[in-house]
C-alpha positions as CSV (number, residue, x, y, z in Angstrom):
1,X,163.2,165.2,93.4
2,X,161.2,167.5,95.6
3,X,158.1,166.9,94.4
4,X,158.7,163.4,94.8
5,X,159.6,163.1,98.3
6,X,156.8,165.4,99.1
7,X,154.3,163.5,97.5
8,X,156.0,161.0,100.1
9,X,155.3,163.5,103.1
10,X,158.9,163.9,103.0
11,X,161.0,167.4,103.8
12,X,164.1,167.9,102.8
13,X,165.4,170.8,104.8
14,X,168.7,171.7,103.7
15,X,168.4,172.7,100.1
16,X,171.5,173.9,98.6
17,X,173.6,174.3,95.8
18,X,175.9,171.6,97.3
19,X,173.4,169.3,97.9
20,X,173.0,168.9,94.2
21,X,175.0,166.4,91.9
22,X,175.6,166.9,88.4
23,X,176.1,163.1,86.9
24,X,177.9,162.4,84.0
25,X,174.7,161.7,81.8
26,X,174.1,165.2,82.7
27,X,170.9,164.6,85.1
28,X,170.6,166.8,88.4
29,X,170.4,164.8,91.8
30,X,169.2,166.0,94.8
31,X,171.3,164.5,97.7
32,X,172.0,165.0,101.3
33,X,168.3,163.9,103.4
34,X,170.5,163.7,106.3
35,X,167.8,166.2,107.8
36,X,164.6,165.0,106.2
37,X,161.9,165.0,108.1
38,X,158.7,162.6,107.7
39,X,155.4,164.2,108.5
40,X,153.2,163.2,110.7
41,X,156.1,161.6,112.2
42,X,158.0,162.9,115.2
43,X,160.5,166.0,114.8
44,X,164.1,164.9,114.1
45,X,164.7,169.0,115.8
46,X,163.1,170.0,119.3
47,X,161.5,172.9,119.0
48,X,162.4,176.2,119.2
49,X,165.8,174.4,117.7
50,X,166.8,174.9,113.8
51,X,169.0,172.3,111.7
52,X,170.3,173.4,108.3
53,X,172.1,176.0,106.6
54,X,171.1,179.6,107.8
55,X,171.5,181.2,104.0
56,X,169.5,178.6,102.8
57,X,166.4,178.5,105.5
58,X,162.8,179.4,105.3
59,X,162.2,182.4,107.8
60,X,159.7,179.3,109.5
61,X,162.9,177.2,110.2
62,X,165.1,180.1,111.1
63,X,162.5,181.0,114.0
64,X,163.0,177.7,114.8
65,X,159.3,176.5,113.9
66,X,158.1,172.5,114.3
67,X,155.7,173.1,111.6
68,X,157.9,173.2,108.4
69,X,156.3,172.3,105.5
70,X,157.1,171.4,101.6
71,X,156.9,174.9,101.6
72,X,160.0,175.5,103.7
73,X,162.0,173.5,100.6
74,X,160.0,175.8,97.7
75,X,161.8,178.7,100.0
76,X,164.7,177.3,99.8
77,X,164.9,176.7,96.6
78,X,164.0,180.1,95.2
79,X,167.3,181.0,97.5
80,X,169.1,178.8,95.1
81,X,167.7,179.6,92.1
82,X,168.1,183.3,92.7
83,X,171.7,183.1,93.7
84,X,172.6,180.5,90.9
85,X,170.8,182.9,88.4
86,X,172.6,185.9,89.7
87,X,175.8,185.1,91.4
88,X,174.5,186.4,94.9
89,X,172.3,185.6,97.9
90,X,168.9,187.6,97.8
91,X,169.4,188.8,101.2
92,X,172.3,191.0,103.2
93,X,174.2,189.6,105.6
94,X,172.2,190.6,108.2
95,X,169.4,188.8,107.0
96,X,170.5,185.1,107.6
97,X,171.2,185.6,111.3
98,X,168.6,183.3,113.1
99,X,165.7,185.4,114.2
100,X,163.8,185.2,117.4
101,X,160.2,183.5,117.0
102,X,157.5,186.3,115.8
103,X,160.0,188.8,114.5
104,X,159.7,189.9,111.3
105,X,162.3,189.6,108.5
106,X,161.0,192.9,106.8
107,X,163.7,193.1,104.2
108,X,162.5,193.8,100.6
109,X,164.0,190.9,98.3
110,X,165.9,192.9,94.7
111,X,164.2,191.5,92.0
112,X,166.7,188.8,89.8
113,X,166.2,191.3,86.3
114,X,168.3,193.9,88.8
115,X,171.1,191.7,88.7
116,X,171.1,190.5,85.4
117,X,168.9,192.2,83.3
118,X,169.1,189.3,80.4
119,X,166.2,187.6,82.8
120,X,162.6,188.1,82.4
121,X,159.9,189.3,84.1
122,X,158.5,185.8,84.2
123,X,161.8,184.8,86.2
124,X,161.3,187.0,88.4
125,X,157.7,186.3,89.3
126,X,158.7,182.9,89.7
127,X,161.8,183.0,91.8
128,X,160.0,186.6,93.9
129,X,157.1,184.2,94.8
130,X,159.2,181.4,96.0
131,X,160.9,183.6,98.5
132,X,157.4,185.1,100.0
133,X,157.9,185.1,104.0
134,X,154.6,183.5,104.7
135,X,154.3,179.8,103.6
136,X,150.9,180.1,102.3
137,X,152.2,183.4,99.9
138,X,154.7,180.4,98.1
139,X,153.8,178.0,95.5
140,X,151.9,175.3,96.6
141,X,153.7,172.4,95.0
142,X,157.0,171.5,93.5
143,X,155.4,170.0,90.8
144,X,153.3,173.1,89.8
145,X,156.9,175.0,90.2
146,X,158.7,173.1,87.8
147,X,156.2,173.3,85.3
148,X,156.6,177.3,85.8
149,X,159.7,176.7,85.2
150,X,159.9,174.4,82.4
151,X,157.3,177.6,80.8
152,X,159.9,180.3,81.3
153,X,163.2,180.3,78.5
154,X,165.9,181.5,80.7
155,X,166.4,177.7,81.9
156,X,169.0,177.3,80.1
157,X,170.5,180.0,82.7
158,X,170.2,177.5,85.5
159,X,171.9,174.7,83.6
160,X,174.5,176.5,83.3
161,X,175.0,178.2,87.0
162,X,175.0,174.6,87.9
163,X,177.6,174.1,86.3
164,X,180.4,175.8,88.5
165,X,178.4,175.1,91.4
166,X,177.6,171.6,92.0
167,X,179.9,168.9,92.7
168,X,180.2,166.1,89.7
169,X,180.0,162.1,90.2
């Protein structure tokens, strides 16, 4: 669903497990644009203004940045993957506070195989890279992401956090 509204230009900008809908044919839908933004278009957020939820946001939309990318939503997802993977957020507390522009998060991200060690290296490298603070340090496309995905076996360990997370229809 990502992949497909980027190719569109599209942002999401509040990916979360709740935003996700598990339907009864067992197919994953991504809901919730309420905050989409269309690039080149206008901002629907001034600047220096964030929309979203904290635990969830890139450090670019917690600093309140107009220039969000695709690559805000890749961040956001590796959130939710680690934290459906391993039953917590990758960051303390303290890290989702919203951060004044320039400062740096500096908090070193606890690989998944530390919290479950049934998951791979590859898992890790996938999820780890996602959640890189600079934009350009994340994956460059949703589509190239799922196709890590698809590659690494523990998938079966996201079907099934999704489970108790998402909401069914």
């Amino acid at each position: 669903a990502l992949a497909h509204a980027h190719e569109r230009h599209i942002h999401h900008r509040d990916v979360k497990p709740e935003n996700f809908v598990l339907l009864a044919d067992g197919s994953l839908r991504l809901t919730d644009f309420g905050l989409a933004k269309h690039l080149p278009s206008a901002s629907i957020t001034r600047p220096g203004t964030v929309g979203g939820t904290v635990s969830y946001m890139s450090p670019e939309q917690r600093k309140g940045l107009v220039n969000a990318t695709h690559q805000s939503d890749i961040y956001s997802l590796g959130v939710v993957a680690y934290e459906l993977l391993t039953g917590a957020l990758p960051f303390s507390a303290g890290h989702n506070s919203l951060m004044m522009p320039g400062e740096p998060d500096g908090e070193a991200i606890e690989a998944p195989s530390r919290r479950r060690q049934e998951l791979s290296d590859e898992v890790d490298s996938v999820i780890l890279e996602c959640l890189q603070d600079a934009p350009e340090d994340r994956p460059d496309s949703c589509a190239r992401l799922a196709e890590r995905f698809l590659k690494v076996r523990e998938v079966h360990v996201l079907k099934l956090a999704f489970k108790d997370r998402i909401r069914r229809e």
